[in-house]
Backbone atoms as SQL, in Angstrom:
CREATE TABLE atoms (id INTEGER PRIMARY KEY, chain TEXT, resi INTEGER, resn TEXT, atom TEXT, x REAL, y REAL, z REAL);
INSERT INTO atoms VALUES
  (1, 'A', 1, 'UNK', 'N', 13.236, -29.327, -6.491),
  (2, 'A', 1, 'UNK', 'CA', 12.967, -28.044, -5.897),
  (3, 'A', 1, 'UNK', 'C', 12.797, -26.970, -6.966),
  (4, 'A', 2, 'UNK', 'N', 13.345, -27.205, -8.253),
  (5, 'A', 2, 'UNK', 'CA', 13.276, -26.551, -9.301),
  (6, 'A', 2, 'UNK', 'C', 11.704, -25.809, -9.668),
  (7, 'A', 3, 'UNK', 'N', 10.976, -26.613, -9.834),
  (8, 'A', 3, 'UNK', 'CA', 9.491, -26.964, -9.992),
  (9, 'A', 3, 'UNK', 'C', 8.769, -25.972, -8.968),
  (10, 'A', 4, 'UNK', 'N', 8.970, -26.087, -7.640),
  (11, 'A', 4, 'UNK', 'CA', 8.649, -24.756, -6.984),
  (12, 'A', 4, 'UNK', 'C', 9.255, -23.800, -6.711),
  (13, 'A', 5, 'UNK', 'N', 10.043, -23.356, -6.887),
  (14, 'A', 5, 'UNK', 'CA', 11.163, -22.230, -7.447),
  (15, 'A', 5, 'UNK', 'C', 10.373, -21.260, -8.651),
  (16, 'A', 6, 'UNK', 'N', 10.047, -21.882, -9.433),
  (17, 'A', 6, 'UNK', 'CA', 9.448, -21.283, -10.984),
  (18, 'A', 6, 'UNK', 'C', 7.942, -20.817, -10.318),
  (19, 'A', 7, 'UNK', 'N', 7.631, -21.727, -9.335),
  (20, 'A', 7, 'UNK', 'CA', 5.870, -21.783, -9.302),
  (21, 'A', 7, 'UNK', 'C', 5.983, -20.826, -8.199),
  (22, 'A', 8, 'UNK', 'N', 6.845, -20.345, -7.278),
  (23, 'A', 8, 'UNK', 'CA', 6.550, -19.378, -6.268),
  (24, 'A', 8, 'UNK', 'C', 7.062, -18.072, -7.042),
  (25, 'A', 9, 'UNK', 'N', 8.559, -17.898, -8.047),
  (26, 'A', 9, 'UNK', 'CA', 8.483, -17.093, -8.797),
  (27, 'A', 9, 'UNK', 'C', 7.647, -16.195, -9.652),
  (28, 'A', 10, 'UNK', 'N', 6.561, -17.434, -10.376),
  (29, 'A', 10, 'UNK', 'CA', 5.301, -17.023, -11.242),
  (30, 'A', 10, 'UNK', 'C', 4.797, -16.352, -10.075),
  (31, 'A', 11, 'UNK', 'N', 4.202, -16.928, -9.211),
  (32, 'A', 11, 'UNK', 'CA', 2.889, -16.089, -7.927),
  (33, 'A', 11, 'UNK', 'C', 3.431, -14.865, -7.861),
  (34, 'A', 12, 'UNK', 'N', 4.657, -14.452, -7.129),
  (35, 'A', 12, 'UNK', 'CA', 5.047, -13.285, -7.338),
  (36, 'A', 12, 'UNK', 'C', 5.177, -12.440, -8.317),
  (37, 'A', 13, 'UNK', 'N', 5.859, -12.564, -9.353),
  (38, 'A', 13, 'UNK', 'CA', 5.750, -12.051, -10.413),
  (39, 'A', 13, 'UNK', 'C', 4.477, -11.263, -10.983),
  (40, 'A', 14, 'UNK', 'N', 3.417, -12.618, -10.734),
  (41, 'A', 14, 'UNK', 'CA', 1.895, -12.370, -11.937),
  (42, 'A', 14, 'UNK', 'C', 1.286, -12.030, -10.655),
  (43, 'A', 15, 'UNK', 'N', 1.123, -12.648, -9.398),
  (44, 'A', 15, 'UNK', 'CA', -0.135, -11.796, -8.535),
  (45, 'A', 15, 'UNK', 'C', 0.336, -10.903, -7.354),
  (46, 'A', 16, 'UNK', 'N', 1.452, -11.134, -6.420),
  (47, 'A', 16, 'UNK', 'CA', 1.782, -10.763, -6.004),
  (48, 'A', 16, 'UNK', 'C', 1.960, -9.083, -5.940),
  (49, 'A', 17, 'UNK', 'N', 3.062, -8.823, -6.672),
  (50, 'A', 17, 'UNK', 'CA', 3.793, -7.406, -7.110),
  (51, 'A', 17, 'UNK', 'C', 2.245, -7.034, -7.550),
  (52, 'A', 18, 'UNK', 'N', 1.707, -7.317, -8.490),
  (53, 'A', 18, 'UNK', 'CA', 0.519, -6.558, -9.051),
  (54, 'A', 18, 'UNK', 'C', -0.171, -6.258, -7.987),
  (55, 'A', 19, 'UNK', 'N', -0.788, -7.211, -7.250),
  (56, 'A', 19, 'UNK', 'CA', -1.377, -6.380, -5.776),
  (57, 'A', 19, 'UNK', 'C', -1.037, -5.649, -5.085),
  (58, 'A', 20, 'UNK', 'N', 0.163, -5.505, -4.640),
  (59, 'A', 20, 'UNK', 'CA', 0.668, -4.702, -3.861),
  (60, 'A', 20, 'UNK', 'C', 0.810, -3.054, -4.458),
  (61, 'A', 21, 'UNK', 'N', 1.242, -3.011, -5.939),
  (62, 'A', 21, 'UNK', 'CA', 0.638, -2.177, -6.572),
  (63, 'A', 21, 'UNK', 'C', -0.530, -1.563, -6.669),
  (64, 'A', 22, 'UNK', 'N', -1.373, -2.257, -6.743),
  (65, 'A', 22, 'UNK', 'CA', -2.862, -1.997, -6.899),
  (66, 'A', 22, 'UNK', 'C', -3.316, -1.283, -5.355),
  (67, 'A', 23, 'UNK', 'N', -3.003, -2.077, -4.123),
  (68, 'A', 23, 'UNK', 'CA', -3.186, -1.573, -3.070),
  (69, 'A', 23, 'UNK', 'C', -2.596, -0.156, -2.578),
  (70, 'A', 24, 'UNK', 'N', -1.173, 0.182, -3.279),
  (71, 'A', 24, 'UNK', 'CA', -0.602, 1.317, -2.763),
  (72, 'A', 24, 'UNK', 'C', -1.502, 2.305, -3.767),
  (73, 'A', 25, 'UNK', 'N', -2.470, 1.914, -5.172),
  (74, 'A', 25, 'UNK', 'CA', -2.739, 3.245, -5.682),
  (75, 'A', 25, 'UNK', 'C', -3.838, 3.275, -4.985),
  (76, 'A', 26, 'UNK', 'N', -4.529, 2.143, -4.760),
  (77, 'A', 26, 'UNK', 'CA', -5.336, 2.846, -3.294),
  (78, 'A', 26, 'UNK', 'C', -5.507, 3.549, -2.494),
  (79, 'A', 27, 'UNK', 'N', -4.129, 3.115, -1.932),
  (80, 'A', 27, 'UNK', 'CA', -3.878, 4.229, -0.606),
  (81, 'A', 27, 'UNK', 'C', -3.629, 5.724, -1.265),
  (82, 'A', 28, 'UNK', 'N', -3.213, 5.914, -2.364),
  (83, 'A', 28, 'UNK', 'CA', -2.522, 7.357, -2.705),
  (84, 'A', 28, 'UNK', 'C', -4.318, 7.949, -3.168),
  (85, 'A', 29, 'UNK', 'N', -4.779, 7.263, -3.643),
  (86, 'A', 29, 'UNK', 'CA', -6.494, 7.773, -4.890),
  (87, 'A', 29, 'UNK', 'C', -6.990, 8.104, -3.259),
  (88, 'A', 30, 'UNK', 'N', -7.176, 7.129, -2.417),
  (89, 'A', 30, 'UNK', 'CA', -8.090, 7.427, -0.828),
  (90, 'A', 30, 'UNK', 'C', -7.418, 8.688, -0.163),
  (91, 'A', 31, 'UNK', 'N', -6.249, 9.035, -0.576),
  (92, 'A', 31, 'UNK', 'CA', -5.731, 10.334, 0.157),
  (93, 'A', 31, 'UNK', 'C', -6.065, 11.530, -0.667),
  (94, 'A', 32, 'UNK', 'N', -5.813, 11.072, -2.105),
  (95, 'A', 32, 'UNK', 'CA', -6.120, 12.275, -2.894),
  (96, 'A', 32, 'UNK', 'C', -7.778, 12.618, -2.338),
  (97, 'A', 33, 'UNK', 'N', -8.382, 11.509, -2.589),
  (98, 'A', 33, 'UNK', 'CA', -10.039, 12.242, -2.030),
  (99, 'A', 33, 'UNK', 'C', -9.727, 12.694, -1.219),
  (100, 'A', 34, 'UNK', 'N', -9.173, 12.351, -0.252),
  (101, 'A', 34, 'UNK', 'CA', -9.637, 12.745, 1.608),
  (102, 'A', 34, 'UNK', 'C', -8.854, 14.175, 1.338),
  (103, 'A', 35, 'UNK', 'N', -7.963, 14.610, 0.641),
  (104, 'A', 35, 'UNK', 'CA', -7.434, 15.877, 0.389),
  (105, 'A', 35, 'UNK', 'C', -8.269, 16.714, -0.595),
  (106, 'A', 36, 'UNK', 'N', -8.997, 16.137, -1.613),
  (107, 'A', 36, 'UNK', 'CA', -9.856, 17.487, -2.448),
  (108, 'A', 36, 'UNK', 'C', -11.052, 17.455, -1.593),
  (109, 'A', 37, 'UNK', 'N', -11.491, 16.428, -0.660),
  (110, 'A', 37, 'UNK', 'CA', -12.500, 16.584, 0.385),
  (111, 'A', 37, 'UNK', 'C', -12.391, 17.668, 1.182),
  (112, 'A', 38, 'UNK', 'N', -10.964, 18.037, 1.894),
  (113, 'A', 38, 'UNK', 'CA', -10.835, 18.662, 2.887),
  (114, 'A', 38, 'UNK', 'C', -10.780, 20.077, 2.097),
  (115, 'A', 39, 'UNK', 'N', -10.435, 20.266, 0.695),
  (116, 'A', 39, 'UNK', 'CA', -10.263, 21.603, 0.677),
  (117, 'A', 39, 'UNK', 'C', -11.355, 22.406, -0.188),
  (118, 'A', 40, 'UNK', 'N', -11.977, 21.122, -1.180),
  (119, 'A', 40, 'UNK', 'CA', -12.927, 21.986, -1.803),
  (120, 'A', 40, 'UNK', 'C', -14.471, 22.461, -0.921),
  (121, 'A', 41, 'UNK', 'N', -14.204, 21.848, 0.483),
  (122, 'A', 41, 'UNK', 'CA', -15.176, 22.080, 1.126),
  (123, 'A', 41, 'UNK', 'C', -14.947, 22.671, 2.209),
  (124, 'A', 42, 'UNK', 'N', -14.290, 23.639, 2.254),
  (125, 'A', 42, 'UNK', 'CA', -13.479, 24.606, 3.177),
  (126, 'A', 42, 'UNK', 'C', -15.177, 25.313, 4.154),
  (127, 'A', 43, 'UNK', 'N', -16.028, 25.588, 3.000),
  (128, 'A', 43, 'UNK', 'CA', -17.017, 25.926, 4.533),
  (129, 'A', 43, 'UNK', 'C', -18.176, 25.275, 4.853),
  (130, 'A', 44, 'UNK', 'N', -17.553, 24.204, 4.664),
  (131, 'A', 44, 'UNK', 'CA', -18.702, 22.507, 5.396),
  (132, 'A', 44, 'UNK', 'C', -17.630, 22.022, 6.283),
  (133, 'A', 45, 'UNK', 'N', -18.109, 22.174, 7.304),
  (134, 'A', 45, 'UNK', 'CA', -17.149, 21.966, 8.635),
  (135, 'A', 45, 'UNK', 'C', -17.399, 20.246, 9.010),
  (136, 'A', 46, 'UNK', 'N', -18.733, 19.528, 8.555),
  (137, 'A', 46, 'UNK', 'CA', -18.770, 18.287, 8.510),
  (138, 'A', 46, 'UNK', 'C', -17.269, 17.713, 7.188),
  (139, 'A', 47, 'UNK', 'N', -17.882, 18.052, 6.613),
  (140, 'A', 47, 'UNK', 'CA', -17.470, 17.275, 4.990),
  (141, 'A', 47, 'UNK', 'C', -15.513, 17.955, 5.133),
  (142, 'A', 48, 'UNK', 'N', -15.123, 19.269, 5.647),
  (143, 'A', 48, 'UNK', 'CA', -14.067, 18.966, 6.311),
  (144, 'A', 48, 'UNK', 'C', -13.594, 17.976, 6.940),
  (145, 'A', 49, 'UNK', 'N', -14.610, 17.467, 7.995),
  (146, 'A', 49, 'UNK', 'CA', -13.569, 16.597, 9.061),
  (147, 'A', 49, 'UNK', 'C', -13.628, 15.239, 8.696),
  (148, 'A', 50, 'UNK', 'N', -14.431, 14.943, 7.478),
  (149, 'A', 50, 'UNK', 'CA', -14.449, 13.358, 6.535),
  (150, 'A', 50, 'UNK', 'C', -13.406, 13.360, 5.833),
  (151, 'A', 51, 'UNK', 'N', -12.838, 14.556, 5.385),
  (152, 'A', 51, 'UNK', 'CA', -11.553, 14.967, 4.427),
  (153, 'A', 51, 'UNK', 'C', -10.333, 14.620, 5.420),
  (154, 'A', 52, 'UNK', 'N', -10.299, 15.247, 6.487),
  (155, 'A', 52, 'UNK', 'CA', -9.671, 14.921, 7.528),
  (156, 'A', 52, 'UNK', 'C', -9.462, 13.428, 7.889),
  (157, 'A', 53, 'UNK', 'N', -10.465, 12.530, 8.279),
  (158, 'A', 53, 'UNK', 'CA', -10.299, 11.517, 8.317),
  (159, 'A', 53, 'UNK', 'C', -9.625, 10.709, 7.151),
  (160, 'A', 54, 'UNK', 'N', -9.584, 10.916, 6.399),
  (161, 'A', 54, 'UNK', 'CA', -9.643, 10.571, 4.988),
  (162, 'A', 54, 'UNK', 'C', -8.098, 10.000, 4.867),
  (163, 'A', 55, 'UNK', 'N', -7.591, 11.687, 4.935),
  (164, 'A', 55, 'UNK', 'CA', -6.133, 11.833, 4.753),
  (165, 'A', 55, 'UNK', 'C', -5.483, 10.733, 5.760),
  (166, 'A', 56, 'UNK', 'N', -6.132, 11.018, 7.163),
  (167, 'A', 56, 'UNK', 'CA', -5.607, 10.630, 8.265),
  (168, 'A', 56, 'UNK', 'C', -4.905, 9.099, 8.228),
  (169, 'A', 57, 'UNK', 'N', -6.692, 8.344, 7.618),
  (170, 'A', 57, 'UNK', 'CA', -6.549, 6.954, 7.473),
  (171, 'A', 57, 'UNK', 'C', -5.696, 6.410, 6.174),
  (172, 'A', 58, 'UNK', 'N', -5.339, 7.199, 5.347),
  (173, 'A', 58, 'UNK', 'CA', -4.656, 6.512, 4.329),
  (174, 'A', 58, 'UNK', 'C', -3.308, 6.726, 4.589),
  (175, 'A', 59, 'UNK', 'N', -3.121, 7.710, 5.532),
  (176, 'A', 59, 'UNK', 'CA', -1.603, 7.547, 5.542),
  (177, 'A', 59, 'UNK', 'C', -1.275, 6.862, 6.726),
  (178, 'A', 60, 'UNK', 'N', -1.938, 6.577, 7.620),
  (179, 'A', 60, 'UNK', 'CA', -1.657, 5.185, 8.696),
  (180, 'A', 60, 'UNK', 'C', -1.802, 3.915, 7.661),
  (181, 'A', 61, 'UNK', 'N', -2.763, 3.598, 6.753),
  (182, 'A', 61, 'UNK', 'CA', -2.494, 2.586, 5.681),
  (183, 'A', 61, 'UNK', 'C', -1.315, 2.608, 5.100),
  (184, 'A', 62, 'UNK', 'N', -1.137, 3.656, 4.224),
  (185, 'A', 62, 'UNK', 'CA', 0.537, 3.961, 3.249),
  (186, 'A', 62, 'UNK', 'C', 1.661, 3.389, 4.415),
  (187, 'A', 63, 'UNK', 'N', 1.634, 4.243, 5.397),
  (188, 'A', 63, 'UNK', 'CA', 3.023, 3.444, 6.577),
  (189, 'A', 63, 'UNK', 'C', 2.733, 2.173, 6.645),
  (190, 'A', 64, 'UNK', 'N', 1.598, 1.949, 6.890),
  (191, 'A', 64, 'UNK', 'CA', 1.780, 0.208, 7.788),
  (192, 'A', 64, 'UNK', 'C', 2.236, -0.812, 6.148),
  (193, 'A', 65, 'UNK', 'N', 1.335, -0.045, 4.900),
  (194, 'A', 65, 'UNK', 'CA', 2.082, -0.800, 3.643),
  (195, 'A', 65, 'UNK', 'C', 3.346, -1.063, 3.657),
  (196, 'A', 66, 'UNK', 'N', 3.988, -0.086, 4.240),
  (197, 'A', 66, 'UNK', 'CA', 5.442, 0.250, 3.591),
  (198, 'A', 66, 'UNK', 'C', 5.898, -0.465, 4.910),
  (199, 'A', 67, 'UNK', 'N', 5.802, -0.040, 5.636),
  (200, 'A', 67, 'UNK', 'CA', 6.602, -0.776, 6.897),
  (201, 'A', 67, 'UNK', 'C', 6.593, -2.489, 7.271),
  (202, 'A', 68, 'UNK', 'N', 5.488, -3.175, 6.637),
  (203, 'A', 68, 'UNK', 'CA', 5.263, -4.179, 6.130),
  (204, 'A', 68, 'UNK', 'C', 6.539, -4.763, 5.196),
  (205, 'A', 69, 'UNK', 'N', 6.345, -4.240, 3.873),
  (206, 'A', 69, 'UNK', 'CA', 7.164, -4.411, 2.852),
  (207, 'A', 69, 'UNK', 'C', 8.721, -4.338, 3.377),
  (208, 'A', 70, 'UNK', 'N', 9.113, -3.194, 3.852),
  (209, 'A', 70, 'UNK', 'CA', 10.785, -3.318, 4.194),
  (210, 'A', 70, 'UNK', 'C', 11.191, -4.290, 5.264),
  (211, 'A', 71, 'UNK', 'N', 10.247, -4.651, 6.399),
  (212, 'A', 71, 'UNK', 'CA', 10.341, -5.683, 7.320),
  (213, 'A', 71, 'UNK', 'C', 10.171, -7.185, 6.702),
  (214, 'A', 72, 'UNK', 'N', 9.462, -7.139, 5.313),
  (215, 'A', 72, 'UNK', 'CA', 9.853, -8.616, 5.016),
  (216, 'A', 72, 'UNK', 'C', 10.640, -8.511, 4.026),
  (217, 'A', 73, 'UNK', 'N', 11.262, -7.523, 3.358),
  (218, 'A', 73, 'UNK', 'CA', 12.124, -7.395, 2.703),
  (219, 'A', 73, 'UNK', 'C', 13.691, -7.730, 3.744),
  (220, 'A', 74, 'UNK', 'N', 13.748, -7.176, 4.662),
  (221, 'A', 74, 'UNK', 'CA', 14.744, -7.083, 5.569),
  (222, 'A', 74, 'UNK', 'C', 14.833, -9.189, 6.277),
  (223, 'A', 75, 'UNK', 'N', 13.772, -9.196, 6.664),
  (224, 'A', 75, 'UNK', 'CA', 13.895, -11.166, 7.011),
  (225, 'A', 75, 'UNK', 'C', 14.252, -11.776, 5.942),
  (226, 'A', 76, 'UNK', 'N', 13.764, -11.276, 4.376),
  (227, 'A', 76, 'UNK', 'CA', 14.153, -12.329, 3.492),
  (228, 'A', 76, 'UNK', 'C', 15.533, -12.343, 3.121),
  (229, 'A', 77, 'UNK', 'N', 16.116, -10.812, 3.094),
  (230, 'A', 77, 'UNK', 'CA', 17.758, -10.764, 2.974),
  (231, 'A', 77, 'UNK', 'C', 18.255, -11.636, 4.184),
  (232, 'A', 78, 'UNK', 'N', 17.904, -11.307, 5.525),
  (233, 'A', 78, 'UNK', 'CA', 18.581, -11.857, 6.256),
  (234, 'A', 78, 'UNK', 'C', 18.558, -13.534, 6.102),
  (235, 'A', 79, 'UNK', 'N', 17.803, -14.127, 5.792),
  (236, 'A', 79, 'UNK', 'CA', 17.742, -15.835, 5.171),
  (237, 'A', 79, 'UNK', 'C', 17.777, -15.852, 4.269),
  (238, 'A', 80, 'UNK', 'N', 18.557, -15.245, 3.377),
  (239, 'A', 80, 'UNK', 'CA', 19.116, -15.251, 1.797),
  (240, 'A', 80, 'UNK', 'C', 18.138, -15.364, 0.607),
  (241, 'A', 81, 'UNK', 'N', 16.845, -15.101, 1.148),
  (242, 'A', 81, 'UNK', 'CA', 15.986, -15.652, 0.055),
  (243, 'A', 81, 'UNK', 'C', 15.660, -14.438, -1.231),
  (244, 'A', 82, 'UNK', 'N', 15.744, -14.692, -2.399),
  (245, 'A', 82, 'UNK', 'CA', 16.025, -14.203, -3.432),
  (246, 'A', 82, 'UNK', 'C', 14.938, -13.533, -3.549),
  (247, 'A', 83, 'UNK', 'N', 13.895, -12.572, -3.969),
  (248, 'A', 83, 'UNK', 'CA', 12.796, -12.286, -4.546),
  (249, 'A', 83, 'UNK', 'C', 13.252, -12.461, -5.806),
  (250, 'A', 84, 'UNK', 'N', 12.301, -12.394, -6.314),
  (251, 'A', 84, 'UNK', 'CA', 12.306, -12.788, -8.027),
  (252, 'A', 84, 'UNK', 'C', 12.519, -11.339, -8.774);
């Protein structure tokens, strides 16, 4: 069992965590636009409400990231399983 222990460790370690990283600066870079969208274009009432959307959708992304993460954080404590 040793042998996959190390090999599910590595995945996490090297691809895992890095994605999940990568995905949350996503979500923060897609809000920052959707926020200099909404304000540097204060009298484009279109290009406002894309800014709007913007914000909207990245922070229903950012929650469902996060709410994701603590819910399998929370099953893996509860079955003792270690993250690396």
């Amino acid at each position: 069992m040793e042998p996959f222990n190390a090999f599910y460790n590595n995945v996490v370690t090297l691809i895992i965590n890095p994605l999940i990283g990568l995905l949350f600066a996503v979500g923060i870079a897609y809000f920052v636009w959707g926020a200099a969208q909404f304000i540097l274009n204060a009298d484009n009432e279109e290009a406002r409400k894309k800014g709007k959307q913007h914000l909207l959708w990245s922070v229903i992304g950012l929650f469902i990231m996060v709410a994701v993460f603590e819910i399998l954080r929370i099953v893996l404590n509860t079955f003792g399983v270690a993250l690396p």
